[in-house]
ROZA-115738 format. One record per residue (C-alpha): residue number from 1; residue in one letter; x, y, z. Coordinates in Angstrom, 3 decimals, always signed. Each point is the difference from the previous one (the first is absolute). Layout:
N
    n  res        c1        c2        c3
  NUM    A         X         Y         Z
...
***
This chain:
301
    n  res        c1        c2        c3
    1    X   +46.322   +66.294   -19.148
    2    X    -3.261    +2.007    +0.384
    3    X    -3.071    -1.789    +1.716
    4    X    -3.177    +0.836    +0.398
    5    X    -0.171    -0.953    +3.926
    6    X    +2.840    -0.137    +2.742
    7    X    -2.378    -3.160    +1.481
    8    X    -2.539    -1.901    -0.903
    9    X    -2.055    -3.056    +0.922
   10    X    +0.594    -2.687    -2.961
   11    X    -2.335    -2.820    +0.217
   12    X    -0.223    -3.084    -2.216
   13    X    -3.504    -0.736    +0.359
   14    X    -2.381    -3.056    -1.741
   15    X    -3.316    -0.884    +0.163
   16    X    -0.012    -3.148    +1.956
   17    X    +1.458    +2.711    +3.000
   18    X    -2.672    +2.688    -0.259
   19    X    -1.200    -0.822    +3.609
   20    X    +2.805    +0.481    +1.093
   21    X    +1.108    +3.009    -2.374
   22    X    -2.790    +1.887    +1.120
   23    X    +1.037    -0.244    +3.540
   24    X    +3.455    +1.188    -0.586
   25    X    -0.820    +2.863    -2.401
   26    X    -2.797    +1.054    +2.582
   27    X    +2.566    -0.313    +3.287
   28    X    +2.314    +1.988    -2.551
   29    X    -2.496    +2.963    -0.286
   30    X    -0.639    +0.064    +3.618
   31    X    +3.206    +0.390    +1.239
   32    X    +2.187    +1.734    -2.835
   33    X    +0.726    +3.316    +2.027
   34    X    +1.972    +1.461    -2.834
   35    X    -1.613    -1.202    -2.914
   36    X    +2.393    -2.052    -1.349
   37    X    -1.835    -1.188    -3.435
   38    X    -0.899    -3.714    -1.013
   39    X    +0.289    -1.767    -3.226
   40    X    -0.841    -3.285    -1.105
   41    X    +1.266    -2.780    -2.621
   42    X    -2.598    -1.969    -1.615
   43    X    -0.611    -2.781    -2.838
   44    X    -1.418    +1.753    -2.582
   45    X    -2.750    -2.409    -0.063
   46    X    -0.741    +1.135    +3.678
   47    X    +0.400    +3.843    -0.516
   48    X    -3.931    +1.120    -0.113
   49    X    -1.110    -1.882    +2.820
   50    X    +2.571    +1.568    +2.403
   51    X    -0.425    +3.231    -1.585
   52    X    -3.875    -0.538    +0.839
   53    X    +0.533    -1.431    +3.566
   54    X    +2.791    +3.188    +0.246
   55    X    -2.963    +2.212    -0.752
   56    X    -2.589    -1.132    +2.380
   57    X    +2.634    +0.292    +2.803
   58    X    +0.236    +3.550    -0.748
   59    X    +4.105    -0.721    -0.268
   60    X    +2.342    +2.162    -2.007
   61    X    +3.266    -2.608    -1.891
   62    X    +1.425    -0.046    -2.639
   63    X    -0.982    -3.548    -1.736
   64    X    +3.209    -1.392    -2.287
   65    X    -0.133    -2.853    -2.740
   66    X    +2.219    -3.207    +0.927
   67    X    +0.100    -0.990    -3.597
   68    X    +1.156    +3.645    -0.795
   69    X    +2.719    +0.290    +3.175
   70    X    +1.727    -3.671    -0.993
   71    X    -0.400    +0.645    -3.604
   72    X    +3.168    -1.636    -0.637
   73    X    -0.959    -3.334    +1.485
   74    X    -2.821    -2.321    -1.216
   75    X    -2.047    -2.010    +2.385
   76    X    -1.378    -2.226    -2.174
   77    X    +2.962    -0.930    -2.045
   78    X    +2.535    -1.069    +2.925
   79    X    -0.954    -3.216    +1.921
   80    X    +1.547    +1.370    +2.998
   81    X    -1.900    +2.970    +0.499
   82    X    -2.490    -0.632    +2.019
   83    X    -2.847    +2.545    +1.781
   84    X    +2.444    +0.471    +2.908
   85    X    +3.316    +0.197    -1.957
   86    X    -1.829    +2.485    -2.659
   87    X    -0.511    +2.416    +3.182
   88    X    +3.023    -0.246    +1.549
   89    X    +1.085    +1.390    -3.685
   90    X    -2.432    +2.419    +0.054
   91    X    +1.509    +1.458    +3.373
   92    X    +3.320    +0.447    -1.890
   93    X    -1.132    +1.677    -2.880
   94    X    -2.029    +2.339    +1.654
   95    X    +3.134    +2.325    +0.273
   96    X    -0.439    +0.834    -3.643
   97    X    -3.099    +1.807    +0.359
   98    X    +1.654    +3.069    +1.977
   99    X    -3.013    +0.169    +2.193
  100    X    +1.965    -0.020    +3.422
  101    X    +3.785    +0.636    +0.878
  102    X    -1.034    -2.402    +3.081
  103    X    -2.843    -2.107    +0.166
  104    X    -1.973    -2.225    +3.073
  105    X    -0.324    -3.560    -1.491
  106    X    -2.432    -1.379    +2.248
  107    X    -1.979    -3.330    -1.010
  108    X    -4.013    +0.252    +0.119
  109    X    +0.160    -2.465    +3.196
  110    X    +0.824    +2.900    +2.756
  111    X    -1.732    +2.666    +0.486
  112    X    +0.286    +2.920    +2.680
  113    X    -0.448    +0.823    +3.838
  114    X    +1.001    +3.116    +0.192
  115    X    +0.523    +3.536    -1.093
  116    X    +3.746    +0.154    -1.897
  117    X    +2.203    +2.477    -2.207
  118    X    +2.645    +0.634    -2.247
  119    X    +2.510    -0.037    +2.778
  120    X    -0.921    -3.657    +0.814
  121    X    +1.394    -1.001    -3.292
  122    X    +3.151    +2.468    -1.456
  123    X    +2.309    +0.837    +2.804
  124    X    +2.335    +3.096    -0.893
  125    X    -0.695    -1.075    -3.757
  126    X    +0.801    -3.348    +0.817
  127    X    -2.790    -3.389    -0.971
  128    X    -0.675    -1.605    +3.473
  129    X    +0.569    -3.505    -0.573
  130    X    -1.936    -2.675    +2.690
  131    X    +3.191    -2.633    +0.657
  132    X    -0.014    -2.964    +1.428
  133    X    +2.689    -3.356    +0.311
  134    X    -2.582    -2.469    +0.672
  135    X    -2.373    -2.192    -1.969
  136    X    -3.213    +0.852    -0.448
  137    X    -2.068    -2.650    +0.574
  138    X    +2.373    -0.689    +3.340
  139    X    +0.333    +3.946    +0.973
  140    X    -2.494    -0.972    +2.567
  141    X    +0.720    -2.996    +2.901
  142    X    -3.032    -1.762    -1.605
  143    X    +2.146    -2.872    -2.221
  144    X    -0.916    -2.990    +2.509
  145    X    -3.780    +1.339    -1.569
  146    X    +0.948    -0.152    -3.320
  147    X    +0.664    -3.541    -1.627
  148    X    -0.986    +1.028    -3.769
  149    X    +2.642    -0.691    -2.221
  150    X    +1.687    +3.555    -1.523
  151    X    -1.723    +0.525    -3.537
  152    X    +3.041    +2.766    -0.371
  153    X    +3.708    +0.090    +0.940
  154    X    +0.891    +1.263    +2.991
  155    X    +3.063    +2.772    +0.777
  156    X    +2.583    -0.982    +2.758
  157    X    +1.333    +2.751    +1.662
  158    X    +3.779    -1.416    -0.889
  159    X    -1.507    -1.905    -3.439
  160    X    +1.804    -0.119    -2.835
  161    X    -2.868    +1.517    -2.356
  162    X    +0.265    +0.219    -3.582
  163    X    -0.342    +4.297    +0.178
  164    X    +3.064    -0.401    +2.073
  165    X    +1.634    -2.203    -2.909
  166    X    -0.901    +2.277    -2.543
  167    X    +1.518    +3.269    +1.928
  168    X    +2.440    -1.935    +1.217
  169    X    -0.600    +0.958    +3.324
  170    X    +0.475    -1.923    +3.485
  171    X    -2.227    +2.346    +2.479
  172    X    -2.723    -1.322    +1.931
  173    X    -3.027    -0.483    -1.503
  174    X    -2.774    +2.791    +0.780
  175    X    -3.592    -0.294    -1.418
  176    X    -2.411    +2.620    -0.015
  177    X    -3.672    +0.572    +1.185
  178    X    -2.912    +0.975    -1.818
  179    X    -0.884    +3.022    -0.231
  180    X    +3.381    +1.432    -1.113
  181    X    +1.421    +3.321    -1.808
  182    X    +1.374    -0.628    -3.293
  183    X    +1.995    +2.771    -2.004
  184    X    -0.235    +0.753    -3.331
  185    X    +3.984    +0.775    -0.989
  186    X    +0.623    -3.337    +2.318
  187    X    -1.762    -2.118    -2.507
  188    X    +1.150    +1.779    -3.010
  189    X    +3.355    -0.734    +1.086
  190    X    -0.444    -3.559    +0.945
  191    X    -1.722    -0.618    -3.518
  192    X    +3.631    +1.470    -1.730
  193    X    +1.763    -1.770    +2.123
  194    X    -1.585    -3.669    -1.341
  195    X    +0.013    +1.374    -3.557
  196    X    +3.683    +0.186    +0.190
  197    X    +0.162    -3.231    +0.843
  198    X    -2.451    -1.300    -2.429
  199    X    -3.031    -0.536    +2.250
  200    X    -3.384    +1.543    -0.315
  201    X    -2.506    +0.174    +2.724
  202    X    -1.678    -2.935    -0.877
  203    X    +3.526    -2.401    +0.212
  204    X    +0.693    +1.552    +3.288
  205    X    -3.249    -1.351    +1.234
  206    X    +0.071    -3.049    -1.610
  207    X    +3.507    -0.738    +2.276
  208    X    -1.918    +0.561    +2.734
  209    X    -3.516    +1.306    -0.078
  210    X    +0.260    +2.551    +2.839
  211    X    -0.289    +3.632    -1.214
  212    X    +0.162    +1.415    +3.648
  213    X    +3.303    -2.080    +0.981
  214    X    +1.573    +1.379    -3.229
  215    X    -0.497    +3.474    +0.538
  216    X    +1.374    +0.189    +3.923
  217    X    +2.763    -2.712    -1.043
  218    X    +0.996    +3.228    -2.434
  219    X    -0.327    +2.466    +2.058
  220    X    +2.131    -1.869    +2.435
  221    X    +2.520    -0.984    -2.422
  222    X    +0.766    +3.305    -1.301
  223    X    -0.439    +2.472    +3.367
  224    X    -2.993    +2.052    -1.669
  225    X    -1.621    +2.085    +3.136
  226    X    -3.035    -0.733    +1.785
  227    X    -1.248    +0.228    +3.286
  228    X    -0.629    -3.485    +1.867
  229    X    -3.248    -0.108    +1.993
  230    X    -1.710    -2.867    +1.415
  231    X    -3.485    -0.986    -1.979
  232    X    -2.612    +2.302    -0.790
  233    X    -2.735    -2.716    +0.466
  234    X    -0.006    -2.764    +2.564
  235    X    +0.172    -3.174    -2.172
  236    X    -1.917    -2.523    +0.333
  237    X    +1.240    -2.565    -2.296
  238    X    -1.578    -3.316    +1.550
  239    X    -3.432    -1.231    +0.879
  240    X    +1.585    -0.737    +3.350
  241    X    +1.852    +3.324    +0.695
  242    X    -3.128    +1.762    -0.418
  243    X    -2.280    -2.587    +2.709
  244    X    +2.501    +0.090    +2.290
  245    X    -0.243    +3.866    +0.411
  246    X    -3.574    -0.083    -0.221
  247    X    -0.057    -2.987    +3.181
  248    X    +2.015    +2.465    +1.497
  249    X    -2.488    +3.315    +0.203
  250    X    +1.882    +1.566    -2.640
  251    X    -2.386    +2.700    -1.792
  252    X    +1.468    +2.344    -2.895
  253    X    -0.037    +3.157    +2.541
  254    X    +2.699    -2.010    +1.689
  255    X    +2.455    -0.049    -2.998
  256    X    -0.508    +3.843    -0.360
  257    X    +3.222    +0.816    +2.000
  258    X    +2.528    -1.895    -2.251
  259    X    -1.837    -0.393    -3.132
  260    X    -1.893    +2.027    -2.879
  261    X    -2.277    -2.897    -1.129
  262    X    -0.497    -3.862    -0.119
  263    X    +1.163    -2.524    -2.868
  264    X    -2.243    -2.981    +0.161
  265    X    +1.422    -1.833    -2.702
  266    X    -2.989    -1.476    -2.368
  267    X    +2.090    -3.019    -1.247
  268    X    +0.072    -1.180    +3.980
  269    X    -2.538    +1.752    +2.156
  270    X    -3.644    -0.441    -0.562
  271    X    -1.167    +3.670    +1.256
  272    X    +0.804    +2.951    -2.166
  273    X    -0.539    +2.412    +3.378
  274    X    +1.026    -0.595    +3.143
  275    X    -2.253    -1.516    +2.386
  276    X    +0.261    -0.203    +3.732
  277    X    -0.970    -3.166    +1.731
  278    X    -2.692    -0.138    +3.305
  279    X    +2.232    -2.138    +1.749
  280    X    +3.256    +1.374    -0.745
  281    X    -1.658    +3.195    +1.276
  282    X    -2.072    -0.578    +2.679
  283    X    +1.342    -2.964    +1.412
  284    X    +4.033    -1.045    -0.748
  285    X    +0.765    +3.778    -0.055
  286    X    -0.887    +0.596    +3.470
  287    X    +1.621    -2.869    +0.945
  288    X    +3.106    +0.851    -1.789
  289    X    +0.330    +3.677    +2.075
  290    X    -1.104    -1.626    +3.179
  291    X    +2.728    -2.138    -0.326
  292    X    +2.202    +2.705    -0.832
  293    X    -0.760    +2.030    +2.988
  294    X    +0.753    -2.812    +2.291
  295    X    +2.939    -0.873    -1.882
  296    X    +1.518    +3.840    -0.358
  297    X    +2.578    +0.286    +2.770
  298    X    +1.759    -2.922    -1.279
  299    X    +0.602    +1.908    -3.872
  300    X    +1.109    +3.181    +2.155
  301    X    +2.951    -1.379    +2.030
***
């Protein structure tokens, strides 16, 4: 299969997120070292008003139609498709269009810190994949914060899920982080693989509504390659992850060792950048290393 581009950015982008789609297309431009070229997926309803706010940033990308990419799928004539189901189809589809072999699907709530390459995401022509075995909104010790009632199910590392059903697989269950690689052929063969059975897209997600966990649950169950890394972005997926590391002097230079950008995700967290806190870094971080230092010899036995 001939593409256009070994990589691209792919990002499913909507009005209501322009804030914080400009911030991510700008951090995108700032730090893309090797160029590595963007394009978008729109409503079509939406396409001239990014394509004037793409303008004005002075931002080369290649704009796509959503209507156009899921042309197969209606999303006014199925009850269940809803705005967030209709873009988790989009993401599938995209394959179809040939623009990338592999492409960075990266949601408009991160954005980056710091200057990155090719080689961050294809490792000897392999998709770098962000794994983890833990729930999201637990990843973090921060539960005894969190007493909100899950709107979405959760994944167990030894659940039973229903990707693992439908494989008929019995690993442990590994979720993946946003931003991720996705690959092109990978898709294309997962997509065969539920036509044989006499699934489209759309039933897949309507047995569970989780476009990510289906693709790694694949990948998994049938030993494609890829290169595990740990996240791209440091994910913040709660209002009270994120406090807690601003109470504690955290700013974003400080995430620069172990992380290309920040996730702040705009279903949970009220900021769409990250913002340090006076205390946390004037006052509790101070305390925090003097503590530390008077506390050392007893972590160095």
């Amino acid at each position: 299969m001939d593409y256009q581009n070994r990589l691209a950015f792919f990002i499913k982008a909507c009005v209501r997120d322009i804030e914080c789609f400009e911030q991510l297309v700008k951090s995108i431009k700032r730090f893309n070292k090797d160029n590595i070229p963007i394009c978008i997926s729109v409503a079509q309803s939406e396409y001239e008003v990014f394509q004037e706010r793409l303008k004005s940033m002075n931002i080369d990308c290649t704009i796509f139609i959503d209507e156009e990419i899921a042309a197969n799928y209606s999303f006014s004539s199925d009850k269940f498709l809803q705005i967030w189901t209709y873009q988790q189809l989009v993401k599938l589809e995209f394959y179809k269009t040939n623009f990338a072999e592999h492409y960075i699907l990266i949601d408009c709530d991160g954005y980056f810190i710091q200057d990155f390459y090719i080689s961050d995401f294809i490792y000897e022509g392999k998709p770098c994949l962000p794994l983890s075995g833990h729930t999201k909104a637990e990843r973090l010790p921060m539960s005894i914060m969190y007493k909100e009632a899950k709107k979405y199910k959760s994944y167990n590392v030894r659940e039973i899920t229903k990707e693992k059903i439908f494989f008929g697989k019995s690993y442990p269950t590994l979720t993946l982080d946003m931003p991720f690689v996705l690959t092109s052929e990978y898709v294309r063969m997962f997509e065969e693989y539920c036509l044989k059975k006499g699934k489209t897209f759309l039933d897949m997600l309507k047995i569970e509504p989780a476009e990510m966990q289906w693709y790694v649950d694949f990948i998994l169950s049938f030993n494609l390659p890829f290169q595990p890394v740990t996240a791209f972005f440091i994910p913040f997926h709660l209002q009270a992850q994120y406090q807690v590391y601003r109470l504690m002097g955290f700013e974003e230079k400080d995430f620069i060792p172990n992380y290309l950008g920040i996730l702040l995700n705009k279903g949970h967290v009220n900021d769409i950048t990250y913002k340090p806190s006076f205390i946390g870094k004037y006052i509790i971080r101070p305390l925090l290393n003097r503590y530390y230092k008077i506390t050392k010899g007893r972590y160095d036995l």
